[in-house]
Residue, then its C-alpha position, 0 to 999 in steps of 0.5 A: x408307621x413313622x416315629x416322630x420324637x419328641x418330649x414326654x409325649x408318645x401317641x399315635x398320630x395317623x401313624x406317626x409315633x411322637x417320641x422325644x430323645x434325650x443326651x448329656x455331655x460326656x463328663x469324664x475323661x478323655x479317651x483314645x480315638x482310635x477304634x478296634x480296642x483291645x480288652x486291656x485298653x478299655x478303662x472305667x470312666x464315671x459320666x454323667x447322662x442328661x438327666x444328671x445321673x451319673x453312671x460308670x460306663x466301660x469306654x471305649x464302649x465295644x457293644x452297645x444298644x439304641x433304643x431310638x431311631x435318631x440315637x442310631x444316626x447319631x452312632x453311625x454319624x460318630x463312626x461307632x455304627x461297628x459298635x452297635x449290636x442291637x436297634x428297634x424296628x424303627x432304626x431305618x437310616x441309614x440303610x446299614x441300620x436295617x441289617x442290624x439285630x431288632x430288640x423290639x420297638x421304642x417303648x416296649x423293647x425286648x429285655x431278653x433279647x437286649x441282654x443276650x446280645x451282652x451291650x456294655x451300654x444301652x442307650x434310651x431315650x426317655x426317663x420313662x423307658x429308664x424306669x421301666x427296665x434300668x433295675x433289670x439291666x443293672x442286675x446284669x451289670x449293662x449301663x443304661x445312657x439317656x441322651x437328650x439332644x435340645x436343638x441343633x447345638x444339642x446334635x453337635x453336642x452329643x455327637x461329641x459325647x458319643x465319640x468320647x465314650x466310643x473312641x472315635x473324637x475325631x470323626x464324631x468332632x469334625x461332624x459336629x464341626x460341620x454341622x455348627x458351620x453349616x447352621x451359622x450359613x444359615x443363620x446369616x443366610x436368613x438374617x435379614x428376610x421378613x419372618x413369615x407366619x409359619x405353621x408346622x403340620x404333623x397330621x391333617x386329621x387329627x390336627x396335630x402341630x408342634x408346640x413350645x416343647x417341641x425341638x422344631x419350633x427352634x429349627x423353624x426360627x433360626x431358619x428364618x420363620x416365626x411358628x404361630x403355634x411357638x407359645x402353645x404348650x407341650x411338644x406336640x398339641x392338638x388344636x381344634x379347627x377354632x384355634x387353628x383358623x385364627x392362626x392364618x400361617x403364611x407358610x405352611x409346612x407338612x411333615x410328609x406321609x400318606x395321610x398328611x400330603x395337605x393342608x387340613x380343610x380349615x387352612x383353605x383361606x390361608x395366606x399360605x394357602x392362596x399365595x401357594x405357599x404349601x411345602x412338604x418335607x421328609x418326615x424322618x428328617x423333621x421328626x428325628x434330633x439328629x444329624x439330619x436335622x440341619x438338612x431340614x433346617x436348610x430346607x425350610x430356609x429355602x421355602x422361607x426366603x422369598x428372594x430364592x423363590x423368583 
């Protein structure tokens, strides 16, 4: 099973679970850059989540819990993965995350087990998980962190607030250094090829594709292309056979899996379709706001310039 993120929405399609991160800027005020903190330099800073809740949270931060997969990247991507006690089921990359204690999937984590690994915060990914179990953490004086990345320049942010709350600003800021550069070469990579049709993929059977919500429709525009599906509603809509034959896409993308390997029947006439235009790519990359998700841009930038493909 993969879990694909996205917002306010999770359902099982054809094995993909959709699950949508959230994160906000760290508020408070700077703290050291230096990692092994000793007890007597850690200080309480007020800071405020993406839901704009504000919280007090004991920085630099020496234990802590992701309940996300993309989360996960984004702590070992800041230099904190050392800080990280607990992770779901899910949390498979980098490969360092597999060895770490597992809480429980995404939406139904292990409560006990999280407390007995004594987090000072527990990051979570959706007000929904919040609500769930915050009363219980709070009794036990563990903070509950809800990240929200919207977009690229979103991953860039909150890699920046993660290294402020765990002391690690410098590895945390020249990361998301270059991942902005490398976004801005796409950006003016893809300035000036004509925008194909694009439609996104996530499973052939039931047809599930991305929407106006979803974080890929803005990786698919700035890699140059134009998401035929961008003005439906919700992050990740089903669309009847109907809808889908009168988008007629030029590029087709698949988010890769046993059962999504390609295009659903109804493309068959496609332009996408006819001029062989049909490209697969990781799942992981495409279904995570993480770090990873500039490969995936610079990966759909490539299928989308034709002047690359000769």
């Amino acid at each position: 099973m993969r879990c694909f993120e996205g917002k306010r929405f999770l359902s099982v399609l054809s094995g993909i679970c959709v699950l949508f991160l959230v994160a906000g800027p760290f508020t408070a005020c700077r703290i050291g850059q230096r990692d092994g903190i000793s007890e007597s330099e850690l200080r309480k800073f007020q800071v405020k989540d993406d839901i704009g809740r504000e919280l007090i949270i004991r920085t630099p931060i020496k234990r802590a819990v992701s309940l996300a997969p993309s989360t996960t990247e984004m702590i070992f991507a800041a230099g904190a993965d050392d800080r990280l006690v607990g992770v779901t089921t899910y949390c498979n990359y980098p490969e360092a995350a597999k060895s770490i204690e597992k809480v429980g999937d995404t939406q139904t984590p292990n409560i006990e087990r999280i407390i007995a690994l004594k987090p000072d915060v527990v990051f979570v990914s959706t007000a929904s998980q919040l609500e769930a179990f915050m009363s219980t953490l709070e009794q036990q004086k563990i903070a509950v962190y809800v990240i929200d990345p919207k977009g690229i320049d979103g991953v860039a942010e909150n890699l920046r607030t993660l290294g402020g709350l765990f002391g690690t600003e410098q590895t945390a800021n020249q990361l998301a250094d270059g991942l902005l550069k490398r976004t801005l070469e796409v950006d003016a990579t893809v300035k000036d090829i004509i925008r194909p049709r694009v439609f996104v993929q996530i499973s052939k059977e039931p047809l599930f594709t991305i929407g106006k919500d979803a974080f890929l429709t803005e990786v698919v525009g700035r890699s140059g292309g134009e998401s035929v599906t961008k003005d439906v509603p919700s992050g990740f809509p089903k669309l009847s056979k109907e809808t889908a034959s009168a988008m007629s896409p030029e590029v087709i993308i698949l988010s890769d899996s046993e059962d999504n390997r390609e295009p659903n029947d109804v493309f068959g006439g496609s332009p996408a379709v006819k001029n062989g235009r049909v490209y697969r790519i990781n799942a992981d990359i495409i279904s995570r706001p993480g770090p990873r998700l500039v490969d995936a841009l610079e990966q759909i930038a490539g299928f989308l310039d034709e002047r690359g493909m000769n």
